[in-house]
C-alpha positions in Angstrom: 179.6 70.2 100.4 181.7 67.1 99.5 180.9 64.0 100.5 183.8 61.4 101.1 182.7 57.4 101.2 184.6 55.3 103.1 187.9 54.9 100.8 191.2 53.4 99.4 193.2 56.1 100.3 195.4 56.8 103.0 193.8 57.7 106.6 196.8 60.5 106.8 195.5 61.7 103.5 192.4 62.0 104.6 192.6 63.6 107.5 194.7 66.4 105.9 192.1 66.8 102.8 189.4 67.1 105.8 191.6 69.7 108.2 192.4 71.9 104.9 188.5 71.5 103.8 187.6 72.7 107.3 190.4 75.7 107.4 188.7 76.8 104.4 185.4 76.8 105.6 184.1 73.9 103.5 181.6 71.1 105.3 183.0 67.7 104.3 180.4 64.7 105.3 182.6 61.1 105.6 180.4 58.0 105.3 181.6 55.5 107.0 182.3 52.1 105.5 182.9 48.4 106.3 186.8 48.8 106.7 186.3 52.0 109.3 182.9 51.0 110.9 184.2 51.8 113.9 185.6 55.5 113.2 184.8 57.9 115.8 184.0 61.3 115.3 187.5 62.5 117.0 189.5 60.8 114.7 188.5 63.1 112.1 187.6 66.6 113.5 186.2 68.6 110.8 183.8 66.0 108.9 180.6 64.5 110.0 180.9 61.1 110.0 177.5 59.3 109.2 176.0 56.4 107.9 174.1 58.0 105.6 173.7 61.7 103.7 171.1 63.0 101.9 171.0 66.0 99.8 168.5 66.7 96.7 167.8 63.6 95.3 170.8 61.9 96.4 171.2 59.6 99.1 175.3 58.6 99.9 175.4 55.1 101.5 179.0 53.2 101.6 177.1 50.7 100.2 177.9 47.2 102.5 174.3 47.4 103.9 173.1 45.4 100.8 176.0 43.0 100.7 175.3 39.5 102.3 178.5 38.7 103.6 179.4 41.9 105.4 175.4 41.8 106.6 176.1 38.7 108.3 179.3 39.5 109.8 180.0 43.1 110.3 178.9 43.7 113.7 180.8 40.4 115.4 183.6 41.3 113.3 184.4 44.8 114.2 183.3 44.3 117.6 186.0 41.9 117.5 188.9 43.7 115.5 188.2 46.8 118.1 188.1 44.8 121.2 190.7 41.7 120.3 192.7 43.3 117.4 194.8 39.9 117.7 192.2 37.3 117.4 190.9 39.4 114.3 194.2 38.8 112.8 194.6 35.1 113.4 191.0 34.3 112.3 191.7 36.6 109.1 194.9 34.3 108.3 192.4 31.3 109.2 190.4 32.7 106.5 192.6 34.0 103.9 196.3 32.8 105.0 199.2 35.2 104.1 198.0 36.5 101.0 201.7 37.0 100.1 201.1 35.3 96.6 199.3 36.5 93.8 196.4 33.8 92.6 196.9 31.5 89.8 195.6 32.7 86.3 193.2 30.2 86.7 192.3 31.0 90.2 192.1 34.7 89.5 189.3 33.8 87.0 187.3 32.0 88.9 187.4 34.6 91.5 186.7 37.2 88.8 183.2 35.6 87.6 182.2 35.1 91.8 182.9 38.4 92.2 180.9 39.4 89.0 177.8 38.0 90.0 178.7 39.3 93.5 178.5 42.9 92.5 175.8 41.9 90.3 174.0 41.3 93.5 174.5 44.3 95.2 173.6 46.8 92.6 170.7 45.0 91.9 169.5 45.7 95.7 170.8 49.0 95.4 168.6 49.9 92.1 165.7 48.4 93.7 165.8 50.3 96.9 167.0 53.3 95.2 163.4 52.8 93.5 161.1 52.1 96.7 162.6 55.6 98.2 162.3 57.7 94.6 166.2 58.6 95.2 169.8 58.5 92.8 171.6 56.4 95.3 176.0 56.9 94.9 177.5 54.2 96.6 181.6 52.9 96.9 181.4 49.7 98.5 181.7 47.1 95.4 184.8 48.6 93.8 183.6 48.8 90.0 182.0 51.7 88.8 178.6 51.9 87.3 175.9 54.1 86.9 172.5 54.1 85.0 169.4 56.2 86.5 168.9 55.2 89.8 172.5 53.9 91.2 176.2 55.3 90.5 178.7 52.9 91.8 181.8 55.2 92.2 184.5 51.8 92.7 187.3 53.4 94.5 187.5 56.8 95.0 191.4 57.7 95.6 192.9 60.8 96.8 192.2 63.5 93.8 189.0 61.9 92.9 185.5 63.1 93.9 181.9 62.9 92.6 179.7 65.9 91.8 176.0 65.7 91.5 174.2 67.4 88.7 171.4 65.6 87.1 173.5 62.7 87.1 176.8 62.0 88.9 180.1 62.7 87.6 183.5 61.7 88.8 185.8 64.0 88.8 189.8 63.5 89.0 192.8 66.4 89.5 195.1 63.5 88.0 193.2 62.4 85.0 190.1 64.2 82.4 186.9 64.2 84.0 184.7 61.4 83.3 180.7 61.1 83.4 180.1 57.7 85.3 176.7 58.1 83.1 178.6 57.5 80.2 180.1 53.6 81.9 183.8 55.0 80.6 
């Protein structure tokens, strides 16, 4: 079983890693995330898509259910982007502008820390319900990686990466050598 959470790679990619999983005979579970809350099962025949999977004592989340902002916002926003795709891109423009430019040194520093404590955040409410429930949760959502006992934090998982449960979790990589997310490298 391999268990994809909502990801940076391509949805092309995907859908061909899922088709040749499925050809094979090998169940693929996709968890849907905040950029593809909206995915419906046809758009990727061959995985279950769910919210949630639990195997062992692992539960896969995407991991925006214990981020504030996307808490507050996710339902109006996709409810928006799916039923007024161009009003989603005007108020995103509103919000962000063009994003064309890269921030200023300064800038990008200042956004570094936020987001430090931001993340901070999140794992935090992770490790505590991983705690109340007695499971090792593996989420995607924040982008870094981490791991200690209760919570691996897989960042980005890109196409050639996957994570493999043992008694901890491991990422694993076709491009690169394998790395423990146990051991923070």
């Amino acid at each position: 079983m391999e268990v994809l959470l909502g990801n940076d790679t391509r949805w092309a990619d995907i859908q061909t890693l899922v088709r040749n999983r499925d050809d094979a005979g090998y169940p693929t579970v996709y968890i849907r995330g905040n950029h593809d809350y909206g995915i419906k099962q046809e758009y990727l025949e061959g995985a279950e898509i769910l919210n949630r999977f639990e195997i062992g004592d692992f539960e896969f989340r995407h991991g925006w259910e214990r981020d504030a902002v996307w808490t507050l916002i996710n339902k109006p926003a996709f409810w928006i982007a799916d039923h007024l795709p161009a009003l989603a891109i005007r108020i995103h423009k509103m919000l962000y502008g063009e994003m064309s430019v890269a921030p200023s040194s300064i800038a990008a520093l200042d956004l570094y820390e936020s987001w430090n404590l931001h993340v901070g955040a999140i794992h935090t409410l992770w490790r505590e319900y991983a705690d109340k429930h007695k499971k090792k949760v593996v989420i995607g959502h924040s982008h870094c990686q981490w791991n200690d006992p209760l919570l691996t934090d897989c960042g980005a998982l890109y196409m050639g990466q996957w994570v493999e449960m043992g008694e901890h979790a491991v990422l694993r990589s076709s491009l690169d050598s394998d790395r423990s997310l146990n051991d923070g490298n």
